[in-house]
Structures are given as structure tokens and as C-alpha cells.
C-alpha positions in Angstrom: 54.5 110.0 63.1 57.8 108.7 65.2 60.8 111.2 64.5 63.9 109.5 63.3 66.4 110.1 65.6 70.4 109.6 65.4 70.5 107.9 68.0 68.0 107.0 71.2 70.2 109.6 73.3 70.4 112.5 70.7 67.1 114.1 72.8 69.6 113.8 76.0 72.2 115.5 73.6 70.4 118.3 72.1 69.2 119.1 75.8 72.5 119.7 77.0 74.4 121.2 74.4 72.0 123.3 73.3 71.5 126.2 76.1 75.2 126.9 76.6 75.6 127.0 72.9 72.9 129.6 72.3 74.2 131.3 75.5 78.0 131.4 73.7 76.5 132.2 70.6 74.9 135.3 71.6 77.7 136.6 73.8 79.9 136.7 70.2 76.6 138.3 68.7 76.1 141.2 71.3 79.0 141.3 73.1 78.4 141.9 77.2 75.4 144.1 75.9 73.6 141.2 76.3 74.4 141.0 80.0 73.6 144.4 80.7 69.9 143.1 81.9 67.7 140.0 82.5 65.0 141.3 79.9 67.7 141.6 77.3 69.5 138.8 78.0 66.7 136.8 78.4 64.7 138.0 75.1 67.8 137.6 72.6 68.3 133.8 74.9 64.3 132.9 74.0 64.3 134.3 70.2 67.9 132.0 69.6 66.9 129.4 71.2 64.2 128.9 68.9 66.0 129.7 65.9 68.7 127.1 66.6 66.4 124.5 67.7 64.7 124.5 64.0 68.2 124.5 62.3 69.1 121.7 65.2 66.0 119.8 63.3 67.1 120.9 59.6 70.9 119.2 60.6 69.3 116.4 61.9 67.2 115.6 58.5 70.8 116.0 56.8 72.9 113.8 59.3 70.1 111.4 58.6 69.9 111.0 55.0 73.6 110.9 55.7 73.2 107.6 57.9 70.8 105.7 55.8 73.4 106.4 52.9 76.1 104.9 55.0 74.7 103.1 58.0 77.9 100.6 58.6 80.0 101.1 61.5 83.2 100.6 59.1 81.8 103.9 57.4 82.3 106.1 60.1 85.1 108.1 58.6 83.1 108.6 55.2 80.0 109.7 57.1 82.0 112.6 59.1 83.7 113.4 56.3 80.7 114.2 54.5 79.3 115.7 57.4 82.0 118.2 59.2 82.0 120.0 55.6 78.3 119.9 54.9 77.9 121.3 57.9 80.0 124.1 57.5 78.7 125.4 54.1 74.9 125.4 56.6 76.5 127.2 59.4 77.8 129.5 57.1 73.8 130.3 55.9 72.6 129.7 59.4 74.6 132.6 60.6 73.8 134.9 58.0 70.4 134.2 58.5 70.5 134.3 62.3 72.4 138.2 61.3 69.4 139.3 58.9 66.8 138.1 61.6 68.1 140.2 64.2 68.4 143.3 61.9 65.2 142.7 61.0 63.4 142.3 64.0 62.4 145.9 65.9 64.6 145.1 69.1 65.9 148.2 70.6 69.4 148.4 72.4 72.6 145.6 71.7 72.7 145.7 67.8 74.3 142.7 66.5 78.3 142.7 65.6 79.2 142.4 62.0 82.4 142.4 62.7 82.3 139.2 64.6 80.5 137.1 62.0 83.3 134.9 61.0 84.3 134.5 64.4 80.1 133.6 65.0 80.4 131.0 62.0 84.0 129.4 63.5 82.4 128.9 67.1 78.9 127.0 64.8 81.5 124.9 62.8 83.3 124.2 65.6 80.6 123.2 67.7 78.8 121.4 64.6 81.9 119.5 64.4 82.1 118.7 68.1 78.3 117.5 68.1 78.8 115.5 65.2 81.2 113.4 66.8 79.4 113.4 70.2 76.3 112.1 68.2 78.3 109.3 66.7 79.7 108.3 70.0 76.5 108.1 71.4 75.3 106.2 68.3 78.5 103.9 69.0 77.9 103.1 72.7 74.1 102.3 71.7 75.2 99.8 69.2 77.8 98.2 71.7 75.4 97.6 74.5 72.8 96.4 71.8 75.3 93.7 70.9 76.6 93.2 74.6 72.5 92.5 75.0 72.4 90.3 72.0 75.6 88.3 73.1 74.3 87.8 76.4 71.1 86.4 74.8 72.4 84.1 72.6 74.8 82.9 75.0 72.0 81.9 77.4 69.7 80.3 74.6 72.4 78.6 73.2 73.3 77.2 76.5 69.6 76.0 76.8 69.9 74.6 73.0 72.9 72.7 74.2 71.2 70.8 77.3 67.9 70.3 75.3 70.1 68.2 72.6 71.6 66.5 75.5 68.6 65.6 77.0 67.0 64.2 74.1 70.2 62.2 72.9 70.0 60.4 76.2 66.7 59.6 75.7 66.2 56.0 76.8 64.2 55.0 74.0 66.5 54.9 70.9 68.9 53.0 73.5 66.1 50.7 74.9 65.4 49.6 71.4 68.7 49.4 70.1 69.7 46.6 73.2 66.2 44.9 72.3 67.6 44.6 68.5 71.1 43.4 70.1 69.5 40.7 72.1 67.8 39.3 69.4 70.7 39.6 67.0 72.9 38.0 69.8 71.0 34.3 69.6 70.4 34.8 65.6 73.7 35.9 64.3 76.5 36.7 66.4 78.8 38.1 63.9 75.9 40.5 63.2 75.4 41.2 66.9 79.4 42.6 66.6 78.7 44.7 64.0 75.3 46.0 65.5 77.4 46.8 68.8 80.1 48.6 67.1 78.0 50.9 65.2 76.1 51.7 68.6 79.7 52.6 69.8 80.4 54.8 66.7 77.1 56.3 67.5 77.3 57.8 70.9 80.8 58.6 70.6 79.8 60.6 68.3 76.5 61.7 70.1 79.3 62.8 73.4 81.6 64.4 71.0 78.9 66.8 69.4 77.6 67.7 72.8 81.2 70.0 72.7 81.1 71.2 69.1 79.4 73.8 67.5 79.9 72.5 63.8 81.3 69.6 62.3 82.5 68.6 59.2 79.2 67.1 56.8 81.8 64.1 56.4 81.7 63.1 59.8 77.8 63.9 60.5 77.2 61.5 57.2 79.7 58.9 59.0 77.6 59.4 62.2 73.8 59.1 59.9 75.1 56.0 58.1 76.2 54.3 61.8 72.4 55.6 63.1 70.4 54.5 59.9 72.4 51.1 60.3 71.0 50.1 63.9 67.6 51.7 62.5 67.2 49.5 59.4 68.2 46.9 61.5 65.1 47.1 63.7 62.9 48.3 60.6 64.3 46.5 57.9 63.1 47.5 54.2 60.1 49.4 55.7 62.7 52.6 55.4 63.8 53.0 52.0 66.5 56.2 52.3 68.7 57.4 49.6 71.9 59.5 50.6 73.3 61.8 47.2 76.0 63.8 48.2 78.3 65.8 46.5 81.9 65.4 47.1 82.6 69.0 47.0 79.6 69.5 49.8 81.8 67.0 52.1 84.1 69.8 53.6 81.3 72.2 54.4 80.0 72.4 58.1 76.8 71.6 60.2 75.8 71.6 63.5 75.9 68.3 64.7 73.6 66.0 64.9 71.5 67.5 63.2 70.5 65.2 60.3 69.3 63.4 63.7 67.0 65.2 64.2 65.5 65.5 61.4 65.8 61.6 61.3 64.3 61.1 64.5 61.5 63.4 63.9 60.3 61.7 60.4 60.1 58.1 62.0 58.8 59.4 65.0 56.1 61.2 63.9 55.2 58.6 60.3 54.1 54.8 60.0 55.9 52.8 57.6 56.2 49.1 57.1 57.2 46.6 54.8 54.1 47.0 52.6 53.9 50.9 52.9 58.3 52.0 53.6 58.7 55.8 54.5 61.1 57.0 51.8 63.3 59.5 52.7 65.6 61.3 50.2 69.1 63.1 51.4 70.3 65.2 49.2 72.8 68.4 48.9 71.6 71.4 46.4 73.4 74.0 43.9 72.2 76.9 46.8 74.2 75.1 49.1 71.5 73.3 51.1 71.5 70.0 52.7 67.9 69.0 51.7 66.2 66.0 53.6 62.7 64.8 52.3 60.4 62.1 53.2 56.8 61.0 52.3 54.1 62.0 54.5 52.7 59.0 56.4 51.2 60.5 59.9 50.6 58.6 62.4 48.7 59.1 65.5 51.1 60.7 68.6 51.0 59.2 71.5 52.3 61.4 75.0 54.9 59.0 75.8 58.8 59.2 74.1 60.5 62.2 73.6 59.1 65.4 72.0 60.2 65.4 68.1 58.5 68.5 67.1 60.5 70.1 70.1 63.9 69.1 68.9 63.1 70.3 65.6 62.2 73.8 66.8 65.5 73.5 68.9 67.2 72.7 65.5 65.6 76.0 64.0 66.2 78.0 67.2 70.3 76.8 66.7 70.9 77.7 63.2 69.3 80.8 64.3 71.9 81.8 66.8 74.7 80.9 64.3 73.5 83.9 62.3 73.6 82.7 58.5 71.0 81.4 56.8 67.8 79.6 58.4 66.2 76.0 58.3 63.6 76.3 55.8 61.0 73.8 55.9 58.4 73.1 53.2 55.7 70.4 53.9 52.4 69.5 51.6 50.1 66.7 52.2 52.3 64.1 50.4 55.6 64.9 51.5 58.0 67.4 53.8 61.5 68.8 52.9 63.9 70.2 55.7 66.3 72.4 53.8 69.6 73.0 56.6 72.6 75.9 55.0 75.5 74.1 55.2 78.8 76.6 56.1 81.7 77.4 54.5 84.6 77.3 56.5 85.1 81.0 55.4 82.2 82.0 56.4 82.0 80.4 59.8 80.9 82.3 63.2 83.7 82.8 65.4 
């Protein structure tokens, strides 16, 4: 069974403090009797170190059912102030104790001083105190470099999240296909050919302005989805049948951008549609606070060239993951799949 510890360094902490407490706490005890020779000093040393070491583990039980009760680093001040006088009222006992024990016990020569007992139980609450506050240092620095470690992390995957989404938005591709639709749009209808090449524009201006932002107003990502789904319907015409119902209120919340795109990308990527057979997709925000995109289920066979959809995806997850609120939750079943993405309060949002 794994001991609960403090903290990882309280074995380091115990080592040290330990010896030169016993070897304090036996001088108020005896007084320089127990210097007058190795076998006594060394006897009384052995027979407290062992005491204290079992009342060490006895504090430690309490200072942990302390902790779990008030683990936050904003409780600091409530945990020591439950612990400095706990630890008092057990010193108080320990000493009597450690008194009894050596009256008890048939040791001949340095009997122990009674009338150094409160000064004994001072020197334990005093030292009680000081390891208290050298355990939750310890406890402290742990947590620090644990986040230091974490930051470092995140930093470096988010990094790697940021030139995976610009890799994929420069896929050639999307952009290959979209000229092919504005060449033939050019000779049938030039006044559709204008529009076609604006909302191209409005899309990779947007696609180079989310490479630099972490989140984005829903406003502005549903602006960017209605330019993309434009030059999309375009090529595929009323073989995608998508529905957009969003609440007004939901408008002002965040998202990381682009990534209804992804989503987007990876539903007609990865499902035939046509005419006969449309993919439908449904865009929705819920009561929980979700963006919720669904789609029928219409695989298709995958072929190795074009970009990676399932990879982008996991990106997506792997993003909202470093942003440390809520999760993408994806639900799938034979007939259709539902990405749910948390959208962000401005309160709430990561700094």
C-alpha cells in the first residue's frame, strides 16, 4: 500500500529535521547527563528516535486529513490555522507520554527533568510549528514546478497545434477547387464570379487572422462558416443541405477559430453526398452551452491523397484541451455524428 505523503519531499524533511530534533529534545529531558557517555547518549538518542518517528507518522495522518479537507492553495492560512493549534494540544500528550515512558522503562542513571516539561512541550510546539510551515513550503515549491512543467508543455503543444492548423488551412485542395469553381463561374456568370471571389477573400482573411488568435467571437466564426459554406454549395450545390440555428445570446460567446472548419471539412471529406442522397448537416447552439454540429452518416471510401481530416479533428480536441474548460465531446452512431464544442464566456476565459 503507497503511504500518502505531504508532499514528495516530506521523506527528505523528516530525514533532516528529525535527528537534531531528538538530539535537542533529549538535552531539555536529561540535561548534560546525557552527555556524560556514548552508551547513554546513544541509548536515550535510539529509544526517542523511535518514539518520535511514530508520533512523526501519527502528525502526518492528521496534517493529512487536514489537506484533503482543504487542498486549495488559497486555503493555506485555514489549514495552519487548524494545524499550529492541533498540534499543540498533541505535543502536549506526546510529551507526557514521552515522560511516563522513560519513568517507566528500567534505565539506570539521567532520570528525566520534571521540571523542564513545559519548556520540553514549548521546544515540540515550536518545532511542530516550524515543520508545519517547512512542509507547506515544500508542498508550495512542488506545486510551482508542477505548473512551470505543465506551462512549458502546453506551450510547446500548443505551438505544434498552431502550425498543424496552418498547414492544413494552406492546404492546396480547398484552394485548387475553389479557382476550378471560379473559372467556370467566370464564362457562366460574371457577376457570380465577383461574388464567388469576394467570399474567397473574406475567407482567408479570416483563415490569416485566426492563425494569431486564440478565440474569437462565435459572430465572426459564423461570418467566416457562411463565406466557406458559400464557395462550398457553390461547387456542391443542393447535395449539402445545412441548417445554421443560433441563438442570439450565444453570439458573444467565444471559440477557437476555425473550428467549425474543421468540423466542416472533416464531414465532407470523409461522407458522399449528391443531389439524390445531400449530406445534412445541422448547426445548432444548446441550453448547456454547446455549439452542437451534426451530420448524417454517409461514409465513403478514403483515399491517401488530400489532407488528413481525422488528424485535424484530434488537433481540434487536443486545442480545447489546452484551453482548460470543458472538452469536445463527440457522439457518433451508425446513422449520424454530433460534435459538441463549449463555447466560452468572456468571464471565464483563459488568460
Amino acid at each position: 500500500m503507497q503511504i500518502r505523503r505531504y508532499s514528495r519531499i516530506e521523506p527528505m524533511i523528516f530525514i533532516w529535521f528529525m535527528l537534531p530534533y531528538t538530539v535537542l529534545i533529549n538535552l531539555l529531558l536529561f540535561g548534560y547527563c546525557t552527555l556524560s557517555s556514548s552508551g547513554v547518549f546513544f541509548l536515550r538518542l535510539g529509544i526517542s528516535l523511535l518514539y518520535f518517528a511514530a508520533i512523526y507518522s501519527i502528525f502526518g495522518m492528521a496534517a493529512m486529513l487536514v489537506k484533503r479537507r482543504f487542498p486549495g492553495d488559497n486555503e493555506l492560512f485555514r489549514r495552519t490555522g487548524i494545524l499550529l493549534p492541533l498540534f499543540c494540544v498533541m505535543n502536549l500528550l506526546t510529551i507526557q507520554a514521552v515522560y511516563l515512558l522513560y519513568e517507566a522503562l528500567p534505565l539506570s542513571g539521567c532520570p528525566v527533568q520534571r521540571g523542564m516539561e513545559w519548556w520540553v512541550t514549548g521546544y515540540a510546539c515550536l518545532a511542530s510549528a516550524i515543520l508545519t510551515f517547512v512542509n507547506e513550503a515544500g508542498l508550495g515549491w512542488e506545486k510551482w514546478k508542477t505548473a512551470m512543467m505543465e506551462t512549458d508543455r502546453l506551450q510547446s503543444a500548443y505551438q505544434k497545434s498552431r502550425l498543424m492548423s496552418l498547414r492544413r488551412q494552406l492546404h492546396p485542395h480547398f484552394l485548387f477547387n475553389c479557382f476550378n469553381s471560379l473559372s467556370s463561374l467566370i464564362q457562366e456568370n460574371e457577376k457570380e464570379a465577383e461574388k464567388f471571389l469576394d467570399e474567397l477573400t473574406r475567407v482567408y482573411r479570416y483563415l490569416l487572422k485566426g492563425a494569431e488568435e486564440q478565440l474569437v467571437d462565435l459572430s465572426e466564426e459564423l461570418k467566416f462558416i457562411d463565406a466557406y459554406l458559400y464557395l462550398v454549395k457553390t461547387r456542391f450545390g443542393p447535395a449539402l443541405d445545412v441548417v445554421i440555428c443560433i441563438e442570439k445570446k450565444d453570439e458573444a460567446k467565444k471559440i477557437a477559430p476555425m473550428s467549425l472548419l474543421v468540423v466542416l471539412e472533416n464531414i465532407i471529406y470523409r461522407n458522399a453526398f449528391s443531389k439524390a442522397e445531400p449530406l445534412g448537416i445541422d448547426i445548432r447552439t444548446l441550453a448547456d452551452g454547446s455549439l452542437m454540429v451534426t451530420n448524417t452518416v454517409q461514409p465513403k471510401p478514403v483515399t491517401g491523397d488530400g489532407p488528413d481530416q481525422e488528424e485535424g479533428l484530434d488537433d481540434l480536441v487536443g486545442k480545447y484541451r489546452l484551453l482548460g474548460g470543458p472538452g469536445i465531446v463527440i457522439h457518433e452512431t451508425p446513422a449520424c455524428r454530433s460534435v459538441c464544442i463549449p463555447l466560452i464566456e468572456n468571464s471565464t476565459m483563459p488568460s
